[in-house]
C-alpha positions in Angstrom: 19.1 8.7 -23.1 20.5 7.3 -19.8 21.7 3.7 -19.7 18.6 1.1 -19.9 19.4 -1.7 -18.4 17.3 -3.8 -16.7 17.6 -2.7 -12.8 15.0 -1.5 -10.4 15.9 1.9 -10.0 13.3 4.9 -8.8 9.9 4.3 -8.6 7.3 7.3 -8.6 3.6 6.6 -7.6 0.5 8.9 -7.9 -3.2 8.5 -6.9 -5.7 10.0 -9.2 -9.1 10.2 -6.6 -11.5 11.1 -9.6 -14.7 8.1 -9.7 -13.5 6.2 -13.4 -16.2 3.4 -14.4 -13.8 0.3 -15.8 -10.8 2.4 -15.9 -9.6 0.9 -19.7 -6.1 3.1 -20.8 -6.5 3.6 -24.4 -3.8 6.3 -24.5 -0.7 7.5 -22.0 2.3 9.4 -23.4 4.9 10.9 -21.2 5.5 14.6 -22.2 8.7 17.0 -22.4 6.7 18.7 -20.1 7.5 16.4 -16.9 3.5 15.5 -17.4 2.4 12.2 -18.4 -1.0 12.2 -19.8 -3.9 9.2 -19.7 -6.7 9.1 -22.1 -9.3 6.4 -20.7 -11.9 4.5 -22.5 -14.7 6.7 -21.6 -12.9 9.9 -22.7 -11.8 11.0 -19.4 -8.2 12.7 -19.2 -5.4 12.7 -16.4 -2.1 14.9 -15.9 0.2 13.4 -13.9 2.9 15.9 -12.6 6.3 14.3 -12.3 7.4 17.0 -9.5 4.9 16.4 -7.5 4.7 12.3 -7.4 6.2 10.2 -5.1 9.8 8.8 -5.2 10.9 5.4 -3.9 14.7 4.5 -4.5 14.9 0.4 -5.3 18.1 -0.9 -7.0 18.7 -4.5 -6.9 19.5 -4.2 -3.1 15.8 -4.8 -2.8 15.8 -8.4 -3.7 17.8 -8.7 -0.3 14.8 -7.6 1.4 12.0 -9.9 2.2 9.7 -7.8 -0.3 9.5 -5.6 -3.0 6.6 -3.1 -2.5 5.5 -1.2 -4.8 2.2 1.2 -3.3 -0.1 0.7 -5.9 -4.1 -0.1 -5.9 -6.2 -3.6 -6.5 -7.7 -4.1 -9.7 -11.4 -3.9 -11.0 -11.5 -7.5 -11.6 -10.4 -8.5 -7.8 -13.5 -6.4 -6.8 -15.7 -8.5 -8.7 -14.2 -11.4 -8.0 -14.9 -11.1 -4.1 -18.0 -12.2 -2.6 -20.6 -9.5 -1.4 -23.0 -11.2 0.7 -21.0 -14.0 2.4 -17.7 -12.5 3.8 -16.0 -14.1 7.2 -15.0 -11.4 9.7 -15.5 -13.5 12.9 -13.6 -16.4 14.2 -10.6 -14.8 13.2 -7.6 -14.5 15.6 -5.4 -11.7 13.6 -6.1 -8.8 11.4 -4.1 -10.7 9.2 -6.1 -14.2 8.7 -9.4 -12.2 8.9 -8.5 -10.5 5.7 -6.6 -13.4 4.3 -9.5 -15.6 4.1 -11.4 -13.2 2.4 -9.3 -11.0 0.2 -6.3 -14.1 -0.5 -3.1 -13.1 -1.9 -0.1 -12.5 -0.3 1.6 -10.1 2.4 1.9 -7.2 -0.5 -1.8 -8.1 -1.4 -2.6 -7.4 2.5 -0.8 -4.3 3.1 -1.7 -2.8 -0.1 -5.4 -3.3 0.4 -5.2 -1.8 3.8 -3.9 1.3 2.4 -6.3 1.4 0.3 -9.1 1.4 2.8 -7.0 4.1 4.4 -7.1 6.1 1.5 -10.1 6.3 0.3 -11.4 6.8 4.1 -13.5 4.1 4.2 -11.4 2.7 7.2 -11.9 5.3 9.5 -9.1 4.6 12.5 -11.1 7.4 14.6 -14.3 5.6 14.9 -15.7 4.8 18.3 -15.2 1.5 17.7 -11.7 2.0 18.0 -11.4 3.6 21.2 -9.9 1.7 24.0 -12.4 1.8 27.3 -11.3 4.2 30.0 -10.7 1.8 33.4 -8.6 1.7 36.3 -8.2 -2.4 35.8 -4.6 -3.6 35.6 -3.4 -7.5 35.1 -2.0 -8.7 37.9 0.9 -9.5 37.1 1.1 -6.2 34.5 1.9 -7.5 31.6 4.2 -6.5 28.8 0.9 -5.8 27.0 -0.5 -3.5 29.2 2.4 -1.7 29.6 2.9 -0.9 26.6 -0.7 0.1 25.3 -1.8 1.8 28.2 -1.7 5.1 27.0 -3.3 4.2 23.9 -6.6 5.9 23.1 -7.0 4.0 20.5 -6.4 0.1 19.7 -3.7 1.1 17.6 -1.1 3.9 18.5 -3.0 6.9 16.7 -1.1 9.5 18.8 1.9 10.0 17.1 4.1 10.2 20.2 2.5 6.6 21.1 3.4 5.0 17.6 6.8 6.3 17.1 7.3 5.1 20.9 6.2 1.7 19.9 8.1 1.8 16.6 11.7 2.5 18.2 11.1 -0.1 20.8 10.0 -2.9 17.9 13.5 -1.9 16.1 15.9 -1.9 19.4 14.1 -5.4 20.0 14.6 -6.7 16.2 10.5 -7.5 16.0 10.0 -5.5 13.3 10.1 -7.6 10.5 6.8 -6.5 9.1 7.5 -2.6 8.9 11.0 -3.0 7.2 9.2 -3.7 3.9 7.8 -0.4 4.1 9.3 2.1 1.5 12.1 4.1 3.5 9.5 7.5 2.2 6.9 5.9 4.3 8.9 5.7 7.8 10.8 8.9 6.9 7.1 10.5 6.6 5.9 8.3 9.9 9.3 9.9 12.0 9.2 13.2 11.0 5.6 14.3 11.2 4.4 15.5 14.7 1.2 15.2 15.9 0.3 19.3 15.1 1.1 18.1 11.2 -0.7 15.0 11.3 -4.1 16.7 12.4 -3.5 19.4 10.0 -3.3 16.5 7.4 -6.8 15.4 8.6 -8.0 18.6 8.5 -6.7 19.5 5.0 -7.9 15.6 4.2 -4.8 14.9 2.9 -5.6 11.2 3.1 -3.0 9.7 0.5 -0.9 11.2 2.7 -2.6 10.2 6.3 -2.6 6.5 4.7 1.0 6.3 4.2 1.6 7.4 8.0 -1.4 4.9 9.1 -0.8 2.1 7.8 2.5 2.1 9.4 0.4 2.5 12.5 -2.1 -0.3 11.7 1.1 -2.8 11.2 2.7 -1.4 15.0 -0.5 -2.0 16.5 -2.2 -4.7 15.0 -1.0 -7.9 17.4 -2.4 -5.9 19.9 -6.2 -5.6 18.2 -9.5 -7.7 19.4 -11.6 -9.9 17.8 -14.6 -6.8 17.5 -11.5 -4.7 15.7 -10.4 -7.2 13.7 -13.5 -7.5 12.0 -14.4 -3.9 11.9 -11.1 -3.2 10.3 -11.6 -6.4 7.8 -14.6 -5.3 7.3 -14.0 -2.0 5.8 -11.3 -3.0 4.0 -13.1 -5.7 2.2 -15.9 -3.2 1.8 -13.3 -1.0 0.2 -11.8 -3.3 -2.4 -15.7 -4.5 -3.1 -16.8 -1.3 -4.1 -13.4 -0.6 -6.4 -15.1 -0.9 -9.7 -16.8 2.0 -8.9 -13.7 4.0 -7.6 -11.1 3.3 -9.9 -7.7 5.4 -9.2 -4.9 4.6 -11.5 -1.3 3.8 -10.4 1.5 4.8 -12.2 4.9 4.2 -11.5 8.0 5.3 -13.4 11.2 3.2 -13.6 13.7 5.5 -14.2 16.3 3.2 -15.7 14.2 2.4 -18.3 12.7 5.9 -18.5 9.7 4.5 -18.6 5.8 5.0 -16.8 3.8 2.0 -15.9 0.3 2.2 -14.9 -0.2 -0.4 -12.4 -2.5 -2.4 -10.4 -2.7 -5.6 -8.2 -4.3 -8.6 -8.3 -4.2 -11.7 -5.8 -0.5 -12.7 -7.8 0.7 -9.9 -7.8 1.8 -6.5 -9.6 -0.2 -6.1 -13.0 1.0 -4.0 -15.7 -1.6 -2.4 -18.0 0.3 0.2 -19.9 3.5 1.0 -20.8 4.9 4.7 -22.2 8.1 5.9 -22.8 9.8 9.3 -22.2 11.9 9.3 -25.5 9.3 7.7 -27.0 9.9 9.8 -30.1 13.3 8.4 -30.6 12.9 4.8 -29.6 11.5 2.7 -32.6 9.0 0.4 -32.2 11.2 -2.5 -31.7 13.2 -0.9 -29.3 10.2 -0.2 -27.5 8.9 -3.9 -27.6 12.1 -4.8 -26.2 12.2 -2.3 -23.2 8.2 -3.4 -22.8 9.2 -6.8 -22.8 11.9 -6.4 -20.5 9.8 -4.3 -17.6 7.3 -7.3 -18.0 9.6 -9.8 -17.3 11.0 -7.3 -14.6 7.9 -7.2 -12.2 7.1 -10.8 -12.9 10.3 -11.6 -11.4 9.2 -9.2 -8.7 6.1 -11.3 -8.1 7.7 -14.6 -8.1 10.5 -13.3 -5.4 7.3 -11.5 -3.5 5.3 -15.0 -3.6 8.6 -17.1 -3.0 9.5 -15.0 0.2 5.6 -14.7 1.4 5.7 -18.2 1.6 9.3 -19.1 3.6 8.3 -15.3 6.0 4.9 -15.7 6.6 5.4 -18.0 10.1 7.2 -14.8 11.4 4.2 -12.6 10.9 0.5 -13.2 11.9 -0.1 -16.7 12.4 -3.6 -18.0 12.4 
């Protein structure tokens, strides 16, 4: 076995889009295969490849960033914690207190559940209400604004030239403070897809995929958003996370210094753990495994605490209400 020291090391995520009714893991084991296998409490069964999943590469260089994201889904019990009839989209100034006030937690929390919405489609960036109106009007004096949305179609820069435009000009001016807490997969996806690959990703609805490359998008443009986007966007993201229950898609994440596979969720304090499985499982004993457990517990709550701790000193540099 390799050395199992308590480091954050690679991290693998994969989405499982099949409906799951109270998702409950009563089994998960971690094959010789390279599969790793969940058993839920309503019998239902899940292979998860381990060539096909996504990496992420975290050592503990990634407490020197402001956060430690981890791509993984809200839980159940946040969906039925949420209100359904008496949600607050209007009034609200940024995309960012509009699903604050509604959704709480922190800036993982609000990135996470955005993807989420992106994912499972019900944010839609392509809907009308998106769409910038065509006119001739310009500010007098242009502003810096205008000049740099103006070729937007959208609200947000959905054209792939336009985003990676506004993304290169964030970074030379050092305002980028929201995007460099994206996994370094994420903006190497966002750079290197053109806009012929993106809409065959639509096309193929590819959406964990699309999601990854969006969201990046929705961050780049979403200082520049109005009050009528800001709900709709808040809206179907809070729509999305309300309806979880119903759509329950596992997370799982492998920390490869512990050769171990977490299934994962998130809640308003962050990263939840709800089962633990190990590759060598065979040769570990089950103290050894307690101890491993114990240590990838006390791991990710250490995660959450620096997540919550830097959420709270970063948060004025972000989207103030």
């Amino acid at each position: 076995m390799k050395n199992l020291l308590p480091k954050l090391s690679i991290v693998l995520i994969v989405s499982c889009f099949a409906l799951i009714a109270k998702s409950q893991i009563t089994e998960m084991n971690w094959q010789l295969d390279y599969k790793i296998y969940l058993r839920l409490a309503n019998d239902s069964n899940y292979t998860y490849d381990i060539k096909d999943v996504f990496h992420v590469n975290n050592t503990k260089e990634a407490f020197s960033s402001d956060f430690i994201f981890y791509p993984v889904y809200p839980e159940a019990e946040l969906a039925n914690s949420l209100p359904k009839d008496s949600l607050s989209y209007s009034g609200m100034y940024t995309l960012w207190s509009a699903l604050h006030s509604n959704i709480g937690g922190g800036w993982i929390h609000f990135t996470n559940c955005i993807a989420y919405a992106l994912e499972t489609q019900k944010l839609n960036l392509q809907e009308p209400l998106m769409e910038r109106p065509v006119t001739e009007w310009k500010p007098k004096p242009m502003t810096d604004t205008y000049k740099r949305t103006k070729n937007w179609k959208y609200y947000i820069p959905l054209e792939q030239k336009n985003a990676k435009k506004e993304y290169k000009r964030r970074i030379s001016e050092g305002t980028a403070n929201d995007l460099k807490n994206m996994p370094d997969s994420y903006i190497k996806l966002f750079l290197k897809t053109s806009q012929k690959e993106y809409d065959n990703l639509l096309k193929a609805e590819q959406f964990n995929t699309i999601a990854k490359i969006d969201l990046i998008k929705i961050l780049l443009g979403a200082k520049y958003l109005s009050q009528e986007q800001i709900n709709y966007i808040s809206h179907a993201v809070v729509g999305s996370v309300v309806s979880y229950s119903s759509s329950r898609l596992p997370s799982v994440i492998i920390f490869d210094d512990y050769e171990a596979a977490a299934v994962m969720s998130l809640n308003i304090d962050g990263y939840k753990i709800e089962k633990v499985a190990f590759k060598a499982s065979a040769e570990l004993s089950e103290s050894e495994k307690s101890v491993l457990t114990e240590e990838i517990f006390s791991m990710v709550s250490r995660i959450n605490e620096y997540n919550n701790a830097s959420f709270k000193k970063q948060i004025g540099n972000y989207y103030k209400n």
